[in-house]
C-alpha positions as CSV (number, residue, x, y, z in Angstrom):
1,X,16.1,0.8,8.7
2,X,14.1,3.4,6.7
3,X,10.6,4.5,8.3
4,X,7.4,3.1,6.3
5,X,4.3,5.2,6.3
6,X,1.0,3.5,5.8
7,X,-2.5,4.1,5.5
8,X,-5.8,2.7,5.1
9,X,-7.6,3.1,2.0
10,X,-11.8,2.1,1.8
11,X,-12.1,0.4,-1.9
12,X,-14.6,-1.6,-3.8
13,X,-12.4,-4.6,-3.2
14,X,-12.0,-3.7,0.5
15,X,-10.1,-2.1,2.9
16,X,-6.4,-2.2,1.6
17,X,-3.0,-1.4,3.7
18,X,-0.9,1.5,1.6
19,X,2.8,1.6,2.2
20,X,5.3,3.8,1.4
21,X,9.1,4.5,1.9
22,X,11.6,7.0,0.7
23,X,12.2,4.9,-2.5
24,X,8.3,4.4,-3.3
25,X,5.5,2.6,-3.0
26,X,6.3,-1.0,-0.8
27,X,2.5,-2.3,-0.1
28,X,-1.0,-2.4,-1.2
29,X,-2.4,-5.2,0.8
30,X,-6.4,-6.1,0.8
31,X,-7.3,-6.8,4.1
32,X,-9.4,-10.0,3.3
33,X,-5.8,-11.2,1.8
34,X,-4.9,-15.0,3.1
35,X,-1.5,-13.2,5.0
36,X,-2.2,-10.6,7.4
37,X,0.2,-7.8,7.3
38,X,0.8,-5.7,10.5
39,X,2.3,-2.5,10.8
40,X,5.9,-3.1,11.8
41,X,8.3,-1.0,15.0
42,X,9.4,1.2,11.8
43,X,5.8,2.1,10.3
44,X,4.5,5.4,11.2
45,X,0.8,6.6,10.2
46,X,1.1,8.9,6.9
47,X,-2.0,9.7,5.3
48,X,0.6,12.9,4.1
49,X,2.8,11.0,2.1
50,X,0.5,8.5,0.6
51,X,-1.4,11.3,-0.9
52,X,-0.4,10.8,-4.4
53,X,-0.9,7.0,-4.3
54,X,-4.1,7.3,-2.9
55,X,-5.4,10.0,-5.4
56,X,-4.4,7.1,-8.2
57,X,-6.7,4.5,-6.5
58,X,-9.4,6.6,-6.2
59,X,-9.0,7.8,-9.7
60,X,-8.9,3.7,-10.9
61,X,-11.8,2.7,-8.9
């Protein structure tokens, strides 16, 4: 099982959940979403490697 780095993004729309894995972007989940996704055993914080990702939000919002 591959680690998964996350991070929290602030947003217009929210708070959102940023996941990301060897192979690329897995998640972008809006906290206020009906389905509450937790960090799982193989999810490490990664603020590092979501860099790119969150450079493209900001950029959109």
């Amino acid at each position: 099982m591959s680690t998964i780095y996350y991070d929290y993004l602030p947003s217009p729309v929210g708070k959102l959940l940023l996941a990301i894995d060897g192979q690329g972007l897995k998640h972008i989940h809006f906290e206020t979403g009906r389905h509450q996704l937790v960090p799982g055993e193989n999810w490490e914080p990664g603020a590092g490697a979501l860099h790119e990702v969150r450079a493209q939000l900001k950029a959109y919002f």
